[in-house]
C-alpha positions, 0 to 999 in steps of 0.5 A: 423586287425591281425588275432591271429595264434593257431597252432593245436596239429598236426600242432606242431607236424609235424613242429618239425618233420621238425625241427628235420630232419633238424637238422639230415640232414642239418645245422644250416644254413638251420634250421635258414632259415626254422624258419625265411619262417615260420615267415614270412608267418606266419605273411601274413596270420595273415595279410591276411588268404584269401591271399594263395590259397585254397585247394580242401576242401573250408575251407582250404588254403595252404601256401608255406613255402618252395618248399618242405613244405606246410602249411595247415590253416583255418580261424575260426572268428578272429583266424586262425588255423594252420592245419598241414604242408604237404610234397609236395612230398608225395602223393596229397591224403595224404594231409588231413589225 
């Protein structure tokens, strides 16, 4: 059974931050790349939301997107909400503000 993904406003809004740093900085190469590891983890946790690990707070899991990118979500019934992505070189504490 899939789980239906709902991407949160701020989950939206930090995944076209990326995007557009991306494009600023990188190649179109590396955007492709970027796109094709969110849709596969996407589809994983549509799968199976318990197979990433869990964060500090119960409720919350983190997938790895890429060495430099977390994605924070939480399962609510038959949906999974997508919560934010984190810059796994900031700050642990900034994680969940």
């Amino acid at each position: 059974m899939a789980y239906e993904i709902v991407w949160l406003p701020k989950a939206e809004q930090r995944f076209d931050e990326i995007i557009s740093w991306l494009q600023a900085h990188w190649s179109d190469s590396e955007i492709i790349d970027f796109l094709y590891r969110v849709e596969e983890v996407l589809e994983l946790i549509a799968e199976n939301p318990e197979l990433y690990r869990r964060s500090e707070k119960a409720d919350i899991h983190e997938a790895i997107v890429t060495k430099h990118n977390l994605l924070l979500y939480r399962k609510k019934g038959k949906t999974v909400e997508l919560l934010t992505f984190f810059d796994t070189r900031q700050h642990p504490a900034k994680k969940f503000k």
